[in-house]
Each structure stands twice: as structure tokens, then as C-alpha cells.
C-alpha positions in Angstrom: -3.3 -9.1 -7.4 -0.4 -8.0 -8.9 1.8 -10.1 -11.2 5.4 -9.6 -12.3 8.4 -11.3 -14.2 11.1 -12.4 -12.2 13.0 -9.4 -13.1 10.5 -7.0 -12.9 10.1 -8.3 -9.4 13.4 -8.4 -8.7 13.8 -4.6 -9.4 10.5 -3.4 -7.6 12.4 -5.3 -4.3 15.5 -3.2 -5.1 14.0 0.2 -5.7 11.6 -0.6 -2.2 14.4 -1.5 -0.5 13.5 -5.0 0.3 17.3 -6.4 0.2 15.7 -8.9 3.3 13.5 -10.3 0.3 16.3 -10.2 -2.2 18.5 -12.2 -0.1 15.9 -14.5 0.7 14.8 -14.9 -3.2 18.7 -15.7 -4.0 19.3 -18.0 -0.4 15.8 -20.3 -2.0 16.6 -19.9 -5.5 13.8 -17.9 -6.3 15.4 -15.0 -8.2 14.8 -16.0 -11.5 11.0 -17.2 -10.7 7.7 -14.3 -11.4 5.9 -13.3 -8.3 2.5 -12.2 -7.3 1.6 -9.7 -5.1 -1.3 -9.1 -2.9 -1.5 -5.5 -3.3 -4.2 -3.1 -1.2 -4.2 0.4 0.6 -5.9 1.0 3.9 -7.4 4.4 4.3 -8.2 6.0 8.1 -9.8 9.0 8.1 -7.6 12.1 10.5 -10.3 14.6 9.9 -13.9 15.3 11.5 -16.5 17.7 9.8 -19.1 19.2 11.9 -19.8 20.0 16.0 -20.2 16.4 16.5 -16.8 14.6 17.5 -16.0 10.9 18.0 -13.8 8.6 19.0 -12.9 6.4 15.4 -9.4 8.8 15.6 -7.8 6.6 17.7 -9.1 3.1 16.5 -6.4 0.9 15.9 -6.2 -1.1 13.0 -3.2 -3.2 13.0 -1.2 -1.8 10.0 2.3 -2.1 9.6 2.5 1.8 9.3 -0.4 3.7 11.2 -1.0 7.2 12.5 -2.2 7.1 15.6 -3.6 10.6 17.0 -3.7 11.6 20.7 -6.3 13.6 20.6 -9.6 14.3 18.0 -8.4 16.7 16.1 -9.9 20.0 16.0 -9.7 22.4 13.0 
């Protein structure tokens, strides 16, 4: 959990390019108020070591931004 100030916020949003949030922060009355944020990274492995392949590739997790291979890559 991440917490900011109210402008510190406000300028993460900008610099992300978040104006959707900005608006809504301004349309609520919410600009001037700190936030929290639930902050976490996903990690999904592309590679496979050894003769043995299988199919976790292509498992779908549901993340806003995913990679999603074709095939199981073969170096």
C-alpha cells in the first residue's frame, strides 16, 4: 500500500496519464484529499529451460496488460 498527499497524488495521475482520474478527483471534490494505492506487479514467465515444454505460456491471467504467446517458445 502506497500512500500519497493530495498533490503528490495529483501529479503521479498527471505524469501516468490518468486525466479520466483527474477529472473524476475534481468532478467529486477529491483533488485536494491524499490517496492510497494498492500497488503490486504480476510476473508470467515467456521463457522455458530444458527439452521438456509445457503449456503455462498461454495461461491466461486476467491482467489489464498481458502477453499472450501463440506458441511455446523455442530458443
Amino acid at each position: 500500500m502506497i500512500e500519497l498527499d493530495a498533490k503528490a497524488f495529483n501529479d503521479y495521475l498527471e505524469h501516468e496519464g490518468l486525466f479520466d482520474t483527474i477529472k473524476e478527483r475534481e468532478e467529486n471534490g477529491s483533488l485536494d484529499k491524499d490517496a492510497k494505492e494498492n500497488y503490486s506487479k504480476h510476473v508470467k514467465p515467456l521463457l522455458q529451460v530444458s527439452d521438456k515444454r509445457t503449456k503455462g505460456f498461454n495461461t491466461v491471467f486476467g491482467y489489464p496488460v498481458e502477453l499472450l504467446l501463440l506458441a511455446t517458445p523455442i530458443i
